[in-house]
C-alpha positions in Angstrom: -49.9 -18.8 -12.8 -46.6 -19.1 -11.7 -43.4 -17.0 -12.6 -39.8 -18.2 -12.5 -36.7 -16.4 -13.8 -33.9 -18.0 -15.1 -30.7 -17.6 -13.7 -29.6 -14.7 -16.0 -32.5 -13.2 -15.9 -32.3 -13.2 -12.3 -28.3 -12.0 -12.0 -29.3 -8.8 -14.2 -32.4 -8.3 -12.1 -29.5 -8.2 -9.2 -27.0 -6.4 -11.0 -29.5 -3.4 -11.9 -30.9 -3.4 -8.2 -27.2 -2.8 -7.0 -26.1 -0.5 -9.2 -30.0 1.6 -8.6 -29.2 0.9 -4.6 -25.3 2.6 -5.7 -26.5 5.6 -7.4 -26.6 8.9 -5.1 -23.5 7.2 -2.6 -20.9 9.7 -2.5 -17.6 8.1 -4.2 -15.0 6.4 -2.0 -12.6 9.3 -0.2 -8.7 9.1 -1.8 -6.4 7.5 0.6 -5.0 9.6 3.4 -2.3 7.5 4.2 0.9 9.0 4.5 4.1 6.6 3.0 7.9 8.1 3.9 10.5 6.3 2.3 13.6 6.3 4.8 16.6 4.2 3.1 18.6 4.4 5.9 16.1 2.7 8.5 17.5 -0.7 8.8 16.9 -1.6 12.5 13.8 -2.1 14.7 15.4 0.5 17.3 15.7 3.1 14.4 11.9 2.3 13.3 11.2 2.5 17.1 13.1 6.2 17.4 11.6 7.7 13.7 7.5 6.0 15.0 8.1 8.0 17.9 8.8 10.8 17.0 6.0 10.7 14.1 3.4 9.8 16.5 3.3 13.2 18.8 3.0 14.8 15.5 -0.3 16.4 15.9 -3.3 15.2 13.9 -1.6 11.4 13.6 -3.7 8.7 14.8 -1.6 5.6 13.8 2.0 4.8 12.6 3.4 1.5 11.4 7.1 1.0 10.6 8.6 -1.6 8.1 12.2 -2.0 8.0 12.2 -4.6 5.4 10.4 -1.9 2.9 12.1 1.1 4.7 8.5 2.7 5.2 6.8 4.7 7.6 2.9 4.7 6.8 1.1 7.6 8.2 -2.8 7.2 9.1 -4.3 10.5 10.4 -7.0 11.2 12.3 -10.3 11.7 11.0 -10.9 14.8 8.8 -7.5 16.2 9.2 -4.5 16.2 6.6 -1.4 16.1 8.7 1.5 18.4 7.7 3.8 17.1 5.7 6.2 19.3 6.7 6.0 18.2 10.1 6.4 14.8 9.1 9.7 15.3 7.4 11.0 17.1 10.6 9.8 14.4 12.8 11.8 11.3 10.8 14.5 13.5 10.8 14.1 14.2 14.5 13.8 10.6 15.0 17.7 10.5 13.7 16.9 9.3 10.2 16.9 10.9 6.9 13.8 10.8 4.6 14.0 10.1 0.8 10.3 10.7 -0.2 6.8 11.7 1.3 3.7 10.5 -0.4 0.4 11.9 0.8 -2.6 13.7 0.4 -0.8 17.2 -0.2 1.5 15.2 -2.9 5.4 13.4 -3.5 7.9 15.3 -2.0 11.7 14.5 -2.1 12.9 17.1 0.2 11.4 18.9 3.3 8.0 20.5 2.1 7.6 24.1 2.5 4.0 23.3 5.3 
């Protein structure tokens, strides 16, 4: 004798083997991006300046600018959570002056205290 399933059948014999195959995977890590709003970065040579800077911070593996959006977006290495307050110091080393820091260690709208 031969079995077939119909197609419902089959999509909630799928469904229930993906969320079984789900259950025990750890939940996806939060971002670890860091976003610095800098209203006054309205040039590619300031983006240039402020990315520099922000890049020898230690722990940073990757920086992207966006003068359009007025953004620096902050990816750190893996495993580590990158000092906000460094951060701040380093856009303001680059010549610019940040509005707001979103990351891991929360919002800030002035220099953090680490």
């Amino acid at each position: 004798m031969r079995m077939t399933m119909t197609r419902p059948a089959a999509a909630a014999v799928l469904t229930a083997l993906l969320v079984l195959s789900a259950q025990g995977q750890p939940a996806p890590a939060p971002s670890s991006v860091t976003t610095i709003t800098v209203p006054d970065m309205d040039c590619p040579s300031c983006a240039k300046g402020v990315a520099t800077k922000v890049a020898a911070v230690p722990g940073v593996a990757k920086v992207e600018t966006n003068v359009k959006e007025r953004l620096v977006r902050v990816t750190p290495k893996d495993r580590v959570v990158v000092s906000p307050k460094a951060l701040w110091a380093a856009v303001e080393a680059g010549g610019q002056d940040p509005a707001k820091l979103v990351g891991p260690s929360g919002t800030f709208t002035k220099m953090p205290a680490n």
